[in-house]
C-alpha positions in Angstrom: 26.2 0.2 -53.1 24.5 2.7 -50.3 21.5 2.5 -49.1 19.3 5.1 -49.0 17.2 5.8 -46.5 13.4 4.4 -46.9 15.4 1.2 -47.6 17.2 1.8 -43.9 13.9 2.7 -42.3 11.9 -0.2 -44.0 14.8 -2.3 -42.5 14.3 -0.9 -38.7 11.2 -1.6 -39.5 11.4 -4.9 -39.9 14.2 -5.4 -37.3 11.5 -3.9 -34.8 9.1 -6.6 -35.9 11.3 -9.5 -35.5 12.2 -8.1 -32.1 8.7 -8.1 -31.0 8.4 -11.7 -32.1 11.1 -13.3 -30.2 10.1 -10.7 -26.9 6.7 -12.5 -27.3 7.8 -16.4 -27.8 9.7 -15.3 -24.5 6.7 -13.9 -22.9 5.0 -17.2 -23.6 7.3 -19.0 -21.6 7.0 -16.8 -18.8 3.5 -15.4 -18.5 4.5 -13.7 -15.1 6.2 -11.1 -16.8 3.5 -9.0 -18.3 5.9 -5.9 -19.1 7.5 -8.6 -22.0 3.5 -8.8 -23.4 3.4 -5.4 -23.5 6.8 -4.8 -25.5 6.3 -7.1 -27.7 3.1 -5.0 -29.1 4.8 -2.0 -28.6 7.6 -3.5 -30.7 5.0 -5.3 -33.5 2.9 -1.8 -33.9 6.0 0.2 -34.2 7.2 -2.4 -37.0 3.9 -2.2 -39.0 4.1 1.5 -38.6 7.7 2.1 -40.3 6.9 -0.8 -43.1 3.3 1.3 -43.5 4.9 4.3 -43.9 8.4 3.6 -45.6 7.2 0.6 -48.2 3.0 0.9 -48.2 1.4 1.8 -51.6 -0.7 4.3 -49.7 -0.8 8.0 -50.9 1.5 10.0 -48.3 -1.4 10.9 -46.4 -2.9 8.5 -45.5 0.2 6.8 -45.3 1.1 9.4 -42.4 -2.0 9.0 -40.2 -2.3 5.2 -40.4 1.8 4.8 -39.4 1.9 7.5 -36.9 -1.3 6.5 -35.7 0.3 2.9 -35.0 3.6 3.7 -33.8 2.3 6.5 -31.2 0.4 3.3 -29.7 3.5 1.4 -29.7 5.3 4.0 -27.8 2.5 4.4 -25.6 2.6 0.5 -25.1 6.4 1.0 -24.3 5.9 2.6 -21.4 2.7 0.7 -20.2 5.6 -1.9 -20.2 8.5 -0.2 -18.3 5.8 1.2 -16.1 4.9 -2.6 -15.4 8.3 -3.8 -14.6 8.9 -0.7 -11.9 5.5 -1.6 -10.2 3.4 1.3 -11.4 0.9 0.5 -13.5 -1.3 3.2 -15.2 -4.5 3.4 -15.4 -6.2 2.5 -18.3 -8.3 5.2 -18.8 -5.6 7.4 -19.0 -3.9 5.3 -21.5 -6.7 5.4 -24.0 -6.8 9.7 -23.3 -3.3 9.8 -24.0 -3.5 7.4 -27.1 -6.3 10.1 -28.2 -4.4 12.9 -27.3 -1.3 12.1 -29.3 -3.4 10.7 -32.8 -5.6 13.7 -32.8 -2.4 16.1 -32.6 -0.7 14.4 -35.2 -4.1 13.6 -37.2 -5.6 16.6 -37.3 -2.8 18.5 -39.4 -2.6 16.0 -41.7 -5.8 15.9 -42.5 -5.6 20.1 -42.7 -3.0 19.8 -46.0 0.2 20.6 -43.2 1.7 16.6 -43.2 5.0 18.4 -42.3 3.4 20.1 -39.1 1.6 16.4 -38.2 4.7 14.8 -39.1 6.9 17.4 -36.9 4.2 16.4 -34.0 5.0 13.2 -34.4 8.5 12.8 -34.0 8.5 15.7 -30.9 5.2 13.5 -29.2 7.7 10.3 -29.5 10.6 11.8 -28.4 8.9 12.7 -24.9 6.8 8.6 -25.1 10.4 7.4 -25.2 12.3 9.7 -22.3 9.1 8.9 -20.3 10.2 5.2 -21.2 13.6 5.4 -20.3 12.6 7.3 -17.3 10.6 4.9 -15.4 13.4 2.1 -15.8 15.8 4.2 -13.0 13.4 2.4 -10.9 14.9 -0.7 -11.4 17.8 0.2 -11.7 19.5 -2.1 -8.8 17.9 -5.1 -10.1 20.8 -5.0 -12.9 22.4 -2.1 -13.5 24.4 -2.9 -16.3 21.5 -3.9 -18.8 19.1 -1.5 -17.5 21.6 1.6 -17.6 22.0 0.1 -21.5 18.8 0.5 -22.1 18.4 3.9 -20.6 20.7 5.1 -22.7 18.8 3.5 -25.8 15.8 5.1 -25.2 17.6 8.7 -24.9 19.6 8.6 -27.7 16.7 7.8 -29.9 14.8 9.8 -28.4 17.0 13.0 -29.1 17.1 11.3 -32.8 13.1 11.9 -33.2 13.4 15.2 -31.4 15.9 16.8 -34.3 13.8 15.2 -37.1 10.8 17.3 -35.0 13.2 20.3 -35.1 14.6 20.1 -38.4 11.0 20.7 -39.9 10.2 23.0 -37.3 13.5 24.9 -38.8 13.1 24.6 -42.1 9.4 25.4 -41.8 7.9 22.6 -43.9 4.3 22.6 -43.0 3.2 21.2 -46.2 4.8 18.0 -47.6 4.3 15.6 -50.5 7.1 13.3 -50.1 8.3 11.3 -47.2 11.0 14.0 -44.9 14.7 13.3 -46.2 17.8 15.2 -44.2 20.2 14.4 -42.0 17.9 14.2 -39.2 16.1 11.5 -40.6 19.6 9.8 -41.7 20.7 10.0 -37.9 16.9 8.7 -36.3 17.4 5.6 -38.9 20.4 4.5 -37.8 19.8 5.1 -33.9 16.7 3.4 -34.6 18.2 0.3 -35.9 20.7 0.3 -33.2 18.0 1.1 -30.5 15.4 -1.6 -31.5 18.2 -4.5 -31.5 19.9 -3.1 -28.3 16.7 -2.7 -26.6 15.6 -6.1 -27.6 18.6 -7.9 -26.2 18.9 -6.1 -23.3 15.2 -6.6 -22.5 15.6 -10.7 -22.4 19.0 -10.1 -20.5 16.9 -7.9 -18.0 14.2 -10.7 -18.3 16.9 -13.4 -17.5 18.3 -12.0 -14.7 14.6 -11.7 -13.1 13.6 -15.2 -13.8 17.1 -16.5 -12.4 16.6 -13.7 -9.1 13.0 -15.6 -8.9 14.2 -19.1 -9.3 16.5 -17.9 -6.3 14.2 -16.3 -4.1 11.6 -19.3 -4.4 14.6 -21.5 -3.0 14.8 -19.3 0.1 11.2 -19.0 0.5 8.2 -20.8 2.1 5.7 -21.1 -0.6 2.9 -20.9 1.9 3.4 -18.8 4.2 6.3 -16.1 2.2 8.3 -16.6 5.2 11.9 -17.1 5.1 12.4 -21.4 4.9 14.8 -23.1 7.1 17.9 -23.1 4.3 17.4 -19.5 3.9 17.4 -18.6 7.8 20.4 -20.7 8.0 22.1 -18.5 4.9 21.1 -15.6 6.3 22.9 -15.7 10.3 25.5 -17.5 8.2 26.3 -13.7 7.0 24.7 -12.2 9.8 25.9 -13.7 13.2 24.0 -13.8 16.8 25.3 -10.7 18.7 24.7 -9.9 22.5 21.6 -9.0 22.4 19.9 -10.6 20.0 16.9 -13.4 20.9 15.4 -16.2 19.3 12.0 -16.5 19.3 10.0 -21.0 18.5 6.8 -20.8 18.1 4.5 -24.0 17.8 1.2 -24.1 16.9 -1.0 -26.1 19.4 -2.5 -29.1 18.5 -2.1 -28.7 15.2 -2.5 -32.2 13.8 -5.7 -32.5 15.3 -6.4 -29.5 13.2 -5.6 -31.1 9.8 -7.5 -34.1 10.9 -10.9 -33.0 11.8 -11.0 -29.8 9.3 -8.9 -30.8 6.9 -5.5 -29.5 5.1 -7.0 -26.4 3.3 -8.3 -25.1 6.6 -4.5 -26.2 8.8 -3.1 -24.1 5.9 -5.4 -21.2 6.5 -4.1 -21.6 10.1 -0.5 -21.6 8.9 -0.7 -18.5 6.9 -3.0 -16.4 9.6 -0.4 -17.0 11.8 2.9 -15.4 9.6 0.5 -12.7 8.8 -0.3 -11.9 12.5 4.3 -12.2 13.1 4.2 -10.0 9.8 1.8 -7.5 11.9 3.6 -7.4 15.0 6.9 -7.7 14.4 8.7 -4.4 12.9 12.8 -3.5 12.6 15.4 -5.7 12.0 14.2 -9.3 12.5 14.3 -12.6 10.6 10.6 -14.5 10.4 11.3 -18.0 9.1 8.9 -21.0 8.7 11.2 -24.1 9.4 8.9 -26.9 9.1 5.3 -28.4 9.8 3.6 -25.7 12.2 6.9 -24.1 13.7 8.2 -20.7 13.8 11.4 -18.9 14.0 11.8 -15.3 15.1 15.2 -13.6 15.4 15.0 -10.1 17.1 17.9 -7.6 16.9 19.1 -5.7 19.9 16.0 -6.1 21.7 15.1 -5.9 25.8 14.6 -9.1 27.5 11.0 -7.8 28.7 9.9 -6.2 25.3 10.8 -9.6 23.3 8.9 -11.5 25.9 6.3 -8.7 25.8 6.2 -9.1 22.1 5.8 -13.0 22.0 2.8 -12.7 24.8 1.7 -10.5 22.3 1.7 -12.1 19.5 0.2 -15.7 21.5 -2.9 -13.5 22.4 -3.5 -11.8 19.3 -3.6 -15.4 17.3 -5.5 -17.0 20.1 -8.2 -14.3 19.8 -8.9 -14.9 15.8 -11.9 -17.7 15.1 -11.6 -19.8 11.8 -14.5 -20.8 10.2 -15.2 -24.0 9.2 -17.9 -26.7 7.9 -16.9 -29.0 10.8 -17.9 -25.6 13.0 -16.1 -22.2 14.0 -12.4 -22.8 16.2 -9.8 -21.1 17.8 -6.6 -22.3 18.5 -3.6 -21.5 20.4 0.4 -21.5 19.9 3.1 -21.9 22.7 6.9 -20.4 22.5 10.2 -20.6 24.0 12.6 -18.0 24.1 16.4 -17.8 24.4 18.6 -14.6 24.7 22.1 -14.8 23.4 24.9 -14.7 26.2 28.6 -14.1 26.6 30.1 -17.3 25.6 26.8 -18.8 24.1 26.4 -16.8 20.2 26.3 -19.7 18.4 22.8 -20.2 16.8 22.4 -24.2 16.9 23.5 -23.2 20.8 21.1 -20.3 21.1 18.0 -22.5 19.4 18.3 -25.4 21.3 17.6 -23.5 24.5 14.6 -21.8 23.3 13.8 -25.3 21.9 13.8 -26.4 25.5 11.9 -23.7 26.5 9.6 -24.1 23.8 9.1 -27.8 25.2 8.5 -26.6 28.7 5.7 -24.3 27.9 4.3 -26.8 26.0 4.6 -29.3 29.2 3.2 -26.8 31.7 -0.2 -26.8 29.4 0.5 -25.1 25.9 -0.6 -21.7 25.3 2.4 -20.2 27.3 5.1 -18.0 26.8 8.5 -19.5 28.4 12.1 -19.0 28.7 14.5 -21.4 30.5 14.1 -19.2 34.0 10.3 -19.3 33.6 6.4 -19.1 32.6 5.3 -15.1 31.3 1.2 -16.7 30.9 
């Protein structure tokens, strides 16, 4: 037996609902993601909206306003979503004019005796909600191409689906309707609809997997206080990336440091800690590696970089830090840092090789009275 098709579109319907309800008991377990919060609405209102509309005991109407009025806020929601995951958030007084903008054109004519024209505005408003969906997920596109190009093409092809069921009764000139729209359009945006809610829905939490896993990863290889690179990951990192001629490596070692933590306290050392990768964050530009390896110690790798400017940039950076004053309830401090610098020579590219000569110099500068800059040949202040 065929079905026809209110019975299809009560089933995307549906399908759209119990999408929405697994994207949210995913949300739950990862709150970060807000984009999976705001799909799983989108996903709910469009649901309500087709089972409204396709299965309600409302006259046609009313029917019309109440389920377009609902799914054009679950498009919208849609791309408040996408527009989340690509990092460019909208503002939300826009959203509610554009949530205005879209009821009242499709409202309005309804509520004039011309459902077909409301209904035509409708499916032409969606069509554009769901390119400008589709659009914003290029932008993420290297993240994971394969589900996110899946999804892409999703969104367009249902898209097009609404836009003939727009045209159809632009076409055939139906301003005025008393019964739900029936043609082929409408047979075509069912189907694509089905297809598009359930690929769209499992391509989301594949997309959603592959973040949390890209995450998990990038926590590994990073200092949780500072954002630096942590040891492991420096070590990963020249393991791809050798020491050319060249290159330099840069300790740095914060000063008295335990002395620090003991008379101000932890929070304060760590406000210490992270002042001081934001000041290497400030000064340091091109090609280099920053790492945190441990305690109050610094790693900087610079790229194809003079002798004088990368002992120019490390006097730098020592008299920038030394010029910033904490505060604190045990009184106002400044404190210092000393480094040692090693440059990479013919025969000598080998990092452990490399480090342990700037560790010596490191250990020199702090012997000659900390707050110095030195290499093995000698002092720069």
């Amino acid at each position: 037996m065929g079905l026809d098709q209110n019975t299809l579109f009560f089933a995307t319907g549906i399908c759209s609902l119990a999408v929405g309800l697994t994207i949210l008991s995913v949300w739950y377990q990862n709150s970060r993601d807000k984009f999976l919060l705001w799909g799983c609405l989108g996903m709910i209102l469009l649901g309500t909206g087709a089972v409204l509309y396709y299965a309600g005991p409302l006259p046609l109407a009313t029917a019309s306003i109440v389920a377009f009025g609902l799914e054009s806020v679950g498009f919208i929601f849609l791309i408040v979503g996408s527009r989340q995951i690509s990092g460019r958030p909208i503002q939300r007084s826009f959203l509610v004019a554009l949530a205005i903008a879209v009821i009242c054109a499709t409202t309005l004519p309804i509520l004039a005796g011309q459902a077909g024209t409301g209904t035509a505005i409708f499916n032409l408003t969606s069509a554009l909600l769901l390119l400008l969906t589709a659009k914003e997920y290029f932008h993420v596109y290297r993240e994971a191409p394969v589900p996110v190009i899946g999804m892409i093409v999703l969104y367009a092809l249902t898209a097009i689906s609404f836009f003939l069921c727009g045209a159809v009764i632009l076409h055939q000139q139906q301003w005025v309707m008393t019964t739900i729209p029936s043609n082929w359009a409408e047979d075509i945006n069912a189907i694509t609809a089905i297809i598009g809610i359930t690929g769209i829905g499992a391509l989301s939490l594949n997309f959603t997997q592959s973040r949390i896993a890209r995450r998990h990863a990038n926590e590994a290889r990073t200092d949780s206080l500072t954002g630096l690179l942590n040891r492991r990951a420096l070590y990963d990192v020249l393991d791809d990336n050798e020491l050319q001629l060249g290159d330099s490596v840069v300790i740095f070692d914060l000063d008295a440091f335990k002395s620090i933590n003991d008379t101000h306290g932890h929070i304060v050392g760590d406000e210490v800690l992270y002042t001081f990768s934001g000041v290497l964050r400030n000064h340091v530009k091109g090609q280099a590696l920053i790492s945190r390896i441990g305690g109050e110690e610094f790693v900087l790798i610079l790229r194809q970089k003079h002798n004088s400017d990368v002992l120019a940039l490390a006097d730098t950076i020592r008299k920038a830090f030394s010029a910033i004053v904490f505060e604190a309830s045990a009184g106002d401090f400044s404190t210092t840092t000393s480094a040692g610098i090693a440059f990479c020579m013919p025969g000598n590219e080998d990092f452990q090789m490399v480090f342990r000569r700037a560790d010596a110099a490191l250990y020199r500068a702090k012997h000659l009275g900390r707050n110095k800059v030195c290499t093995e040949l000698h002092s720069v202040a």
